[in-house]
C-alpha positions in Angstrom: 0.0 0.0 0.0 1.2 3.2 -0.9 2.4 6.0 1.3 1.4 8.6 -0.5 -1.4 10.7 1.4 -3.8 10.3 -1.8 -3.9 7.1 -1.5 -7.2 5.2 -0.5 -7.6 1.8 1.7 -6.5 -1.2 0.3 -9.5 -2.3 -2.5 -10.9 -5.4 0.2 -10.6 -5.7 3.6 -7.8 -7.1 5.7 -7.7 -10.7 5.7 -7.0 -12.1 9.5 -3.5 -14.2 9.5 -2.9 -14.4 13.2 -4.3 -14.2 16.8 -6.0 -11.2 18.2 -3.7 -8.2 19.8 -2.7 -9.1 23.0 -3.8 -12.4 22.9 -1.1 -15.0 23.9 0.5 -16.3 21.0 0.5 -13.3 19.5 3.8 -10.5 18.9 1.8 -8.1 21.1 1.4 -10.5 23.7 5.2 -10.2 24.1 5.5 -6.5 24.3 5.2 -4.0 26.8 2.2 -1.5 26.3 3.1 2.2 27.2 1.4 4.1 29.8 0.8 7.8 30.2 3.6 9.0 32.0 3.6 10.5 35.6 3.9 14.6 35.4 1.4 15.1 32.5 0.2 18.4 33.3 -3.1 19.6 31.9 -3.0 20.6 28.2 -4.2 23.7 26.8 -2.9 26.8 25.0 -0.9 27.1 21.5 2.0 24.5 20.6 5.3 26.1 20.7 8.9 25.1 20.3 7.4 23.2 16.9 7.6 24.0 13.3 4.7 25.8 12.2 2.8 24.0 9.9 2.4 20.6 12.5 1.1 23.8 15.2 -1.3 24.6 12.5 -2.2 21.0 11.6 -2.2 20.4 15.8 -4.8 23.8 16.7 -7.2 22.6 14.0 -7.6 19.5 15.3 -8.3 20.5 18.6 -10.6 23.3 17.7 -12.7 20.2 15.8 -12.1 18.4 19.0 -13.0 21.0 21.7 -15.2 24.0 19.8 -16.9 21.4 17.1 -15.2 23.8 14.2 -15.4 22.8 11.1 -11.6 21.8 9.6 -12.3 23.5 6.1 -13.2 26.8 8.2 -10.7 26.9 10.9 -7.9 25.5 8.3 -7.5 28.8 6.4 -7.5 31.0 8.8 -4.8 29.2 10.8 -3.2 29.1 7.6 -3.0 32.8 6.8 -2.7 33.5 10.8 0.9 31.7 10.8 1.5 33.2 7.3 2.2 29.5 5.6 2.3 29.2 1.7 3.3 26.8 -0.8 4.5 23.3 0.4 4.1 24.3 4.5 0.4 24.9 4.0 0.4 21.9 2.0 1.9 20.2 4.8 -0.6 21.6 7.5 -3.6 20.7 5.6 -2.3 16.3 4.5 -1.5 16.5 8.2 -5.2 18.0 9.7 -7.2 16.5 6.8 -5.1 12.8 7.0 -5.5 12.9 10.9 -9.4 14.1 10.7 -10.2 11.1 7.9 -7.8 8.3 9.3 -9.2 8.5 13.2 -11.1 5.3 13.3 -8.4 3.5 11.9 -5.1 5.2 14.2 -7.3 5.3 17.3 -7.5 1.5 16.8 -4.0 1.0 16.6 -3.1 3.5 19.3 -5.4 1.8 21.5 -3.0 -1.3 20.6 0.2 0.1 21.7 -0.7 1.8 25.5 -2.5 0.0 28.3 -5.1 2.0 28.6 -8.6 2.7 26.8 -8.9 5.7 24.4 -11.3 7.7 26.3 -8.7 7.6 29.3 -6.0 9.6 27.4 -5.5 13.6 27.2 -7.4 14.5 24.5 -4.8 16.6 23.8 -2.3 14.3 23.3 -4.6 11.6 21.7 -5.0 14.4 18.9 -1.0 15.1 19.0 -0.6 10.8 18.7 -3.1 10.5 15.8 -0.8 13.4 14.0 2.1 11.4 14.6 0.5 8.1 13.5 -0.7 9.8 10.3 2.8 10.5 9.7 4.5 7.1 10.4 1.9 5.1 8.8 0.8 7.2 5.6 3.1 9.6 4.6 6.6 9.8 3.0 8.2 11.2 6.7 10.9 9.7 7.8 10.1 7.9 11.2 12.6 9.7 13.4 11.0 12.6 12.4 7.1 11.4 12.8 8.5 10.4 15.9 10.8 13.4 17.5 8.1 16.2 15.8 5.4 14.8 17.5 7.1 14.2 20.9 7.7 18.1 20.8 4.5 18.6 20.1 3.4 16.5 23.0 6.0 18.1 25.5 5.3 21.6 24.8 1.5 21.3 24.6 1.1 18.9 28.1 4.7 18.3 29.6 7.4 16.2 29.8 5.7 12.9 31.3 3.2 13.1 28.6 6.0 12.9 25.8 7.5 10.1 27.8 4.2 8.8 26.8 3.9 9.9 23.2 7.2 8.1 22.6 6.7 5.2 23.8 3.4 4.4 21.8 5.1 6.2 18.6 7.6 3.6 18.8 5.5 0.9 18.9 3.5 2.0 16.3 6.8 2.4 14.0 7.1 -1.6 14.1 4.7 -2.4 11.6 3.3 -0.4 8.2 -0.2 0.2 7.6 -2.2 -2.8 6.5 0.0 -5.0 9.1 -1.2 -3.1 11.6 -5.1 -3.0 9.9 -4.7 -7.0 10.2 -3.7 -6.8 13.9 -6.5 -4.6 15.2 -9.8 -4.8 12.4 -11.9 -7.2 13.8 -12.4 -10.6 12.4 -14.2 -10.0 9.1 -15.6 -13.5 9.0 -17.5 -12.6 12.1 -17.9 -8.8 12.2 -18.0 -7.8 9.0 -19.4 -4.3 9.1 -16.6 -3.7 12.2 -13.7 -5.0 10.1 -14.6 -2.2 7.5 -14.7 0.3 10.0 -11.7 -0.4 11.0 -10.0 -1.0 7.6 -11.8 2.2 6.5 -11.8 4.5 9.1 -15.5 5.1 9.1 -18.3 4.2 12.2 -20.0 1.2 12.0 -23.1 3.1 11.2 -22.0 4.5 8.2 -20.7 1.9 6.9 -24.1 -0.2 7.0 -25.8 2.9 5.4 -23.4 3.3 2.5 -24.2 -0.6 1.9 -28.1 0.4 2.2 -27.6 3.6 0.0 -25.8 1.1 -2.8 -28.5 -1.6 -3.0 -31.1 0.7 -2.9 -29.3 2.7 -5.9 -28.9 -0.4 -7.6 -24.9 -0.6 -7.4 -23.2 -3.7 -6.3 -22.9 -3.8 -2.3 -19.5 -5.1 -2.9 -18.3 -1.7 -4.2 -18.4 -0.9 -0.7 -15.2 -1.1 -0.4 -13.9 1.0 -3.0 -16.5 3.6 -1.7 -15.1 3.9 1.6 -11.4 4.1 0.6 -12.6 6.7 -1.5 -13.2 9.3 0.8 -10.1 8.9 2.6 -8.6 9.8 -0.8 -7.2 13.6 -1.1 -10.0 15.0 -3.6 -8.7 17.0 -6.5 -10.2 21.2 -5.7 -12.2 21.9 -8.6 -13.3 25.3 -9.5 -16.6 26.6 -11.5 -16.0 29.4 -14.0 -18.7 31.3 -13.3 -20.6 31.6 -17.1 -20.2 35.8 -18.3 -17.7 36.2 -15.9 -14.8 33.6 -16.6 -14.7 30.6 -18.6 -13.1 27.3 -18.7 -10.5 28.3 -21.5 -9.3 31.0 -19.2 -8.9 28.9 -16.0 -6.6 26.5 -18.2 -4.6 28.7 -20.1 -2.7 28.6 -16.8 -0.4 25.6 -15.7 -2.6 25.7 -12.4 -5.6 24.6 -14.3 -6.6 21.8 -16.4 -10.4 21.3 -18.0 -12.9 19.0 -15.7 -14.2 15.8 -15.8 -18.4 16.2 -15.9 -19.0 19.8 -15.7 -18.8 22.1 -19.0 -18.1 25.2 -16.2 -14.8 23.1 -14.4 -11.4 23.1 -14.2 -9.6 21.2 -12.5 -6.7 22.9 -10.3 -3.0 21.9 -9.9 -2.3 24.4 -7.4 -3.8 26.6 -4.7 -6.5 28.6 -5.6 -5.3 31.9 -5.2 -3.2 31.1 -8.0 -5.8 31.5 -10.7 -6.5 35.5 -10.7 -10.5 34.7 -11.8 -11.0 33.0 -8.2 -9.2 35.7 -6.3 -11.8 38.3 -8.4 -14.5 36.5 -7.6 -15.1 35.4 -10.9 -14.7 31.9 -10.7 -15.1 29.6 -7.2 -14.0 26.5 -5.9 -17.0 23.8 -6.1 -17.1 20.6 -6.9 -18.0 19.3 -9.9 -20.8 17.5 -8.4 -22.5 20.6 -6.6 -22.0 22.0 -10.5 -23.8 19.8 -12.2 -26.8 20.0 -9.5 -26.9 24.0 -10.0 -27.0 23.5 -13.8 -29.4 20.5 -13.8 -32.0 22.8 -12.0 -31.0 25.9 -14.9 -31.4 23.0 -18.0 -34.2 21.2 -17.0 -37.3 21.7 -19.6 -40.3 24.1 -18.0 -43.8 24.4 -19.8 -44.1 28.0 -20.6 -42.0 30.6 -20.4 -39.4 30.7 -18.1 -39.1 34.6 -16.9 -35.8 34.4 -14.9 -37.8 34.6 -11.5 -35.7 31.9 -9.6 -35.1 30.9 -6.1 -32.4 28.9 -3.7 -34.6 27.5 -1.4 -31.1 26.9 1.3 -28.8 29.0 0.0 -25.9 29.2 2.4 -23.0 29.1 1.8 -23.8 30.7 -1.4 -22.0 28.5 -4.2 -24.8 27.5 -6.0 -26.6 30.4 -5.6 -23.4 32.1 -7.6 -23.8 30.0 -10.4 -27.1 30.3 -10.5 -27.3 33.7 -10.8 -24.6 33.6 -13.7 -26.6 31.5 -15.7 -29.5 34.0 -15.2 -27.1 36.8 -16.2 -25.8 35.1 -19.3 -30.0 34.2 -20.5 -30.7 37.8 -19.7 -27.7 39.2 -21.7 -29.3 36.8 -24.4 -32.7 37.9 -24.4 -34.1 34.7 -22.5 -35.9 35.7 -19.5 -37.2 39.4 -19.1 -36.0 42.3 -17.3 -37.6 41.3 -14.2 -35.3 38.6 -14.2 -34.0 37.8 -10.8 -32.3 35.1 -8.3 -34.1 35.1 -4.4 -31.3 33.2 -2.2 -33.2 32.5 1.0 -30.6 31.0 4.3 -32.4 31.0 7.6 -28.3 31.5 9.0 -27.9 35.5 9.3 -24.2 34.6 9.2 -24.6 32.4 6.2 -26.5 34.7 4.6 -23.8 36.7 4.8 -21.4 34.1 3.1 -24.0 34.0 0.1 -23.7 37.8 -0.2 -20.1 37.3 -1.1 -20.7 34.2 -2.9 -23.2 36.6 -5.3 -20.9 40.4 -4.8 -19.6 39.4 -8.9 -21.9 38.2 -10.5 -24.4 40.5 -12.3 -27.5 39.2 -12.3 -30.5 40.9 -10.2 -30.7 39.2 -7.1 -32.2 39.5 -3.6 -30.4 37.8 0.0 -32.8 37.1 2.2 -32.6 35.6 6.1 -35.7 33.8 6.4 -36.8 30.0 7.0 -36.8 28.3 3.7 -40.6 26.3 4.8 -42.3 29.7 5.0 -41.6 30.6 1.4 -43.8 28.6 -0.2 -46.9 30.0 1.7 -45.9 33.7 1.4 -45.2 33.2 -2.1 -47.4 30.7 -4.1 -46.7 30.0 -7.6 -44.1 32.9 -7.9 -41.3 30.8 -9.6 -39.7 29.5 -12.5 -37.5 27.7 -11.0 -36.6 26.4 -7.5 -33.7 24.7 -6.0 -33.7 22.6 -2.8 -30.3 21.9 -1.7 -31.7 20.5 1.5 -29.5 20.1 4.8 -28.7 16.6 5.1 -26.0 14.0 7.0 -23.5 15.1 4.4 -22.5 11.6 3.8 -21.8 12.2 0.2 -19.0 14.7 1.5 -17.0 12.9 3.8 -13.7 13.4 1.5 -14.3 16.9 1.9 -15.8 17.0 5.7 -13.5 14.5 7.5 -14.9 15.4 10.7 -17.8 15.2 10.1 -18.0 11.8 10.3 -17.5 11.2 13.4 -20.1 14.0 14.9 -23.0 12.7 12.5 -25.2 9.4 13.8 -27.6 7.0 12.6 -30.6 9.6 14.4 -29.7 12.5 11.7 -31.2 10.4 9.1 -34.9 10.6 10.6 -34.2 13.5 12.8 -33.3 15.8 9.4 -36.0 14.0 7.8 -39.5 16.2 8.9 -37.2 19.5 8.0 -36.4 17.9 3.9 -39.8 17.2 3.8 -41.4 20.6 4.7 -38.6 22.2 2.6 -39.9 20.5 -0.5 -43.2 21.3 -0.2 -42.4 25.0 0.7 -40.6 24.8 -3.1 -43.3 23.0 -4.5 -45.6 25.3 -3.3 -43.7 27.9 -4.7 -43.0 27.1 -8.0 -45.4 28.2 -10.4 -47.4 25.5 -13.2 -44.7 24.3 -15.4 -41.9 25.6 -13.2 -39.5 23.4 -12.2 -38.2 21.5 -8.6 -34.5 20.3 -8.2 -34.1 18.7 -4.7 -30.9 18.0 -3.8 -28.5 16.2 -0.7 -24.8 16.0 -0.8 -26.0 12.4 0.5 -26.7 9.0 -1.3 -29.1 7.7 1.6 -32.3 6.3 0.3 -33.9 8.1 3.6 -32.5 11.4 2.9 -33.1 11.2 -0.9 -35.4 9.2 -2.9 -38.1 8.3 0.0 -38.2 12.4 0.8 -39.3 12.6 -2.9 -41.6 9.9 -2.7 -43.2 10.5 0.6 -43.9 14.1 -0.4 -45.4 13.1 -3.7 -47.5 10.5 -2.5 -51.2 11.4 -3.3 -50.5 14.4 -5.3 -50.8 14.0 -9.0 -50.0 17.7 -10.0 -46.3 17.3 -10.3 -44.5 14.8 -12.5 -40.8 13.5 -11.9 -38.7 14.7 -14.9 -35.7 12.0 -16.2 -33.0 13.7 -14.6 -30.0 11.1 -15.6 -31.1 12.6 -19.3 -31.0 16.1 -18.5 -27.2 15.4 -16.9 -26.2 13.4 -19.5 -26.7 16.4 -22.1 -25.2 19.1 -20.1 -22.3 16.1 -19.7 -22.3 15.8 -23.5 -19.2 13.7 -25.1 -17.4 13.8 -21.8 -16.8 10.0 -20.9 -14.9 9.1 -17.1 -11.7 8.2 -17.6 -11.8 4.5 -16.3 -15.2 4.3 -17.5 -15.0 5.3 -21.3 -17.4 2.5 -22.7 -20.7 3.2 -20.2 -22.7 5.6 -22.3 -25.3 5.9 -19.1 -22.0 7.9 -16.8 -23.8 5.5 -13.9 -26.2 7.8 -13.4 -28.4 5.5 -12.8 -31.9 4.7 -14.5 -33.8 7.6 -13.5 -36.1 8.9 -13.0 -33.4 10.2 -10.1 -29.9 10.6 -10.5 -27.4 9.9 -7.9 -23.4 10.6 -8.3 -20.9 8.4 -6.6 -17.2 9.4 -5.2 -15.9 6.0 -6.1 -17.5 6.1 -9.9 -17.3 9.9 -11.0 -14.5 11.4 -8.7 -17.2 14.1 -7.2 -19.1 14.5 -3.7 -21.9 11.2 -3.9 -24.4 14.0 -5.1 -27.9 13.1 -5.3 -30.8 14.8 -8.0 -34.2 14.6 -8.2 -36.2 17.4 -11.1 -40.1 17.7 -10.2 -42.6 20.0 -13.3 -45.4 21.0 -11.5 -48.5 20.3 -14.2 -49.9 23.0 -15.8 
C-alpha cells in the first residue's frame, strides 16, 4: 500500500493471518504496552517550540475536538494567521485533513500500543498521537522525524511525562506499516464484518451499513463498498466553477494551475492553490465541486412548460456557491434575451451569518438578485406560484461529503437520518408550493441515503398528482455531452443511474456522492 497521502484503503478488507492483539501467542502479547507517564500536566494553549505547519495541523484539530469547528473553516485561517504558503500549507492541511479522515483507523492502533482505553487519554495528546500516527503510517516522513516532531508537540503542549508517553506508543507504532497493523487490530471480518470495514476504512459502524443500504437501494453492487469507503479517505482533487459571463473554462486553463474537468462544462480542475488563478481571487470563478455543479446547472437546464421569466429561487442558499452559479446563468440568459427584465435570483438562508457568506458568494456576479434571512418552509406560503425555477439543496447528514468534511464523520449518527427528515420534507413542499405550473423543482443532498433522498421525494409526492418526476439522468447526461470518465469510457449511461433520479458516486465519478431529483409542476 502506498504511502502517498492520496492514497485510499487497500480495494478489500484485511484478511485475518494471526491471533488477536494481545492475545497469547501473539507478537503483542510479548510486548510491553506504554502508559501515560507521571507529570502530565493539563494541556491547553498554542503549541510552541514546533515547526509551524504541525502547530497549525495540531490547533485545527483541537478546535474540531474542543469547539466542534469545522476543519475546512478553521484551516484557512490558521493558515494565513501563521502566514504559511506553498509546500508548508500543504503540509498543515495532509497532516489536519489525514489525521481528521484516518481517526477510526489510528485510534484502533493506538489503543494497541498503550495500556489504557482511548477515552482515558489527554485528549490533547490523543490528537497530537493521531498526527504522529498519520505521519508514520501514511506519509513519505521519515520515522525519526514522525516520531521526534510529535514528541515536541506532545511536551510543549502537556509536559514532559506526557511525551514520555507519546514516545513510547510512537515507537511501537513504527514496528509495523499500515495494513499489518489494519490486520492486527480490524476485527475478524468472517464474524464482524461491518466492524472489520470500520476499522479497515476508518468510518463508524453506522456508516458503513448505510453506505451498503444507500448502494443496494441505488442499484450498485454492495460489494463496491469497499472502493467507496477508501474513496473518501482519498485527497480530492479542488475543482473550481468558471462562473458563465464572468470567466470561462478556456481561461482557467490557459494557466499551468488549471486543467479542464471531468463532468461539468463550467470546471477546471486545479494543480495548485486557488489563489493562484486570478479569476478565483476576483471572484469570478469559485472552488466547487463538480458534483454541486452539475446539481446547479441541472435545475437551470431542466425543460419548464411555458415561459421561463428568470424569476428563480435557492430554497437553502448558504453558503452561497450554488446560488453564484445560479445567478450567472440567469445573467448570461438575460444578456441573451431569454428571460425578461424582471429577471431575478431570491437566495433565502435562515443563517444570518450564512446569509452573509451567500452575499459574497453573489458580490460578482451580475445578475439581479435579492439575499434574504428567512426559514426556507415559510416561502412557499408567502409566495405561491411565484417561480420558475426552485432549487432545494436540503441540509442533510453530508455523507456524500466525507472526503471533503472528515470530521464530520464522526459528529453525525444514525438519528440525523430521521431527525433531518420532517425538516427535507417541509422544505420540498415549501418549493413546490412555490413554483409556479410548469416551473421546475430540483431537490438536492450531498447524500446518497435512500432516507434522505429518494423516500423524501416519494413521501412528499404520495397522493399528489399535480407534479410529474422529470428523467433527470437525461437532463445530466446532455449538459455532460461527449465527456466520458476516464476508467469508464465505454458506459454511455455515466452510472447515473436509470432515473427517473440521478445519484453521483465518489468512487464512480470522482465528485461529492451527489444526489438529483427534477419535479414540473403540471400545468
Amino acid at each position: 500500500m502506498s504511502k502517498q497521502a492520496s492514497a485510499g484503503r487497500p480495494s478489500g478488507p484485511p484478511r485475518r493471518t494471526g491471533g488477536k492483539p494481545g492475545r497469547s501467542g501473539g507478537r503483542e502479547a510479548a510486548q510491553p504496552r506504554a502508559r501515560e507517564g507521571a507529570g502530565s500536566r493539563p494541556s491547553g494553549g498554542r503549541p510552541t517550540s514546533v515547526d509551524p505547519a504541525r502547530g497549525v495541523a495540531y490547533e485545527t484539530l483541537r478546535a474540531v475536538s474542543e469547539r466542534d469547528a469545522y476543519a475546512n473553516l478553521i484551516l484557512p485561517s490558521l493558515l494565513r494567521r501563521a502566514h504559511l504558503r506553498g509546500r508548508d500549507a500543504g503540509l498543515a492541511t495532509e497532516l489536519a485533513y489525514g489525521a481528521l479522515r484516518g481517526r477510526g483507523s489510528y485510534d484502533a492502533i493506538i489503543a494497541a500500543g498503550t495500556d489504557r482505553p482511548i477515552g482515558e487519554i489527554d485528549p490533547a495528546v490523543l490528537d497530537a498521537l493521531r498526527l504522529g500516527v498519520h505521519q508514520l503510517l501514511h506519509m513519505r516522513i521519515p520515522p525519526h522525524a514522525a516520531v521526534s516532531t510529535t514528541v515536541d508537540l506532545v511536551r510543549s503542549v502537556a509536559g514532559p511525562g506526557a511525551s514520555r508517553f507519546a514516545n513510547a506508543v510512537l515507537r511501537r507504532v513504527g514496528e509495523h506499516d499500515e495494513a499489518d497493523w489494519l490486520v492486527r487490530v480490524a476485527p475478524d471480518a468472517t464474524e464482524n464484518p461491518d466492524g472489520n470495514l470500520s476499522v479497515s476504512y476508518s468510518h463508524p459502524e453506522w456508516i458503513v451499513r448505510a453506505l451498503r443500504d444507500a448502494l443496494r437501494v441505488n442499484g450498485r453492487p454492495v460489494e463496491e463498498l469497499p472502493t467507496l469507503l477508501a474513496s473518501h479517505n482519498a485527497r480530492p482533487a479542488v475543482a473550481a466553477t468558471a462562473l458563465p459571463g464572468l470567466s470561462d473554462v478556456a481561461e482557467l486553463t490557459e494557466s499551468p494551475y488549471a486543467k479542464p474537468g471531468v463532468l461539468s462544462p463550467v470546471a477546471a480542475v486545479l494543480r495548485g492553490a486557488p489563489d493562484d488563478l486570478a479569476a478565483i481571487r476576483q471572484g469570478r470563478a469559485r472552488v466547487q465541486d463538480e458534483g454541486s455543479q452539475l446539481v446547479a446547472l441541472g435545475a437551470a437546464a431542466a425543460p419548464t412548460t411555458g415561459t421561463d421569466r428568470g424569476i428563480w429561487l435557492d430554497l437553502c442558499a448558504g453558503p452561497g456557491g450554488k446560488a453564484a452559479l445560479l445567478a450567472s446563468l440567469l445573467a448570461e440568459r438575460h444578456a441573451a434575451g431569454l428571460v425578461g427584465d424582471d429577471a431575478e435570483l431570491v437566495a433565502v438562508e435562515v443563517a444570518e451569518h450564512r446569509a452573509g457568506l451567500v452575499q459574497q458568494s453573489l458580490a460578482a456576479v451580475q445578475a439581479a438578485y435579492d439575499v434574504r434571512v428567512r426559514d426556507g418552509r415559510t416561502v412557499g406560503e408567502a409566495e405561491p406560484e411565484r417561480y420558475d425555477r426552485v432549487l432545494v439543496d436540503a441540509p442533510c447528514t453530508g455523507l456524500g461529503a466525507l472526503r471533503r468534511r472528515p470530521e464530520s464523520r464522526w459528529r453525525r449518527t444514525p438519528t440525523d437520518l430521521t431527525t433531518l427528515a420532517p425538516l427535507q420534507r417541509a422544505l420540498l413542499e415549501s418549493a413546490l408550493a412555490a413554483v409556479r405550473p410548469g416551473g421546475v423543482v430540483a431537490y438536492a443532498t450531498c447524500s446518497p441515503h435512500p432516507a434522505e433522498t429518494r423516500m423524501v421525494v416519494e413521501d412528499v409526492l404520495r397522493g399528489r398528482d399535480d407534479v410529474e418526476r422529470l428523467d433527470t439522468p437525461s437532463v445530466l447526461r446532455d449538459l455532460i455531452g461527449s465527456r466520458r470518465l476516464p476508467d469508464r469510457p465505454e458506459d454511455d449511461s455515466l452510472s447515473l443511474g436509470e432515473g427517473p433520479d440521478a445519484q453521483l458516486w465518489t468512487h464512480l465519478h470522482g465528485t461529492d456522492s451527489m444526489y438529483l431529483s427534477l419535479l414540473r409542476k403540471r400545468i
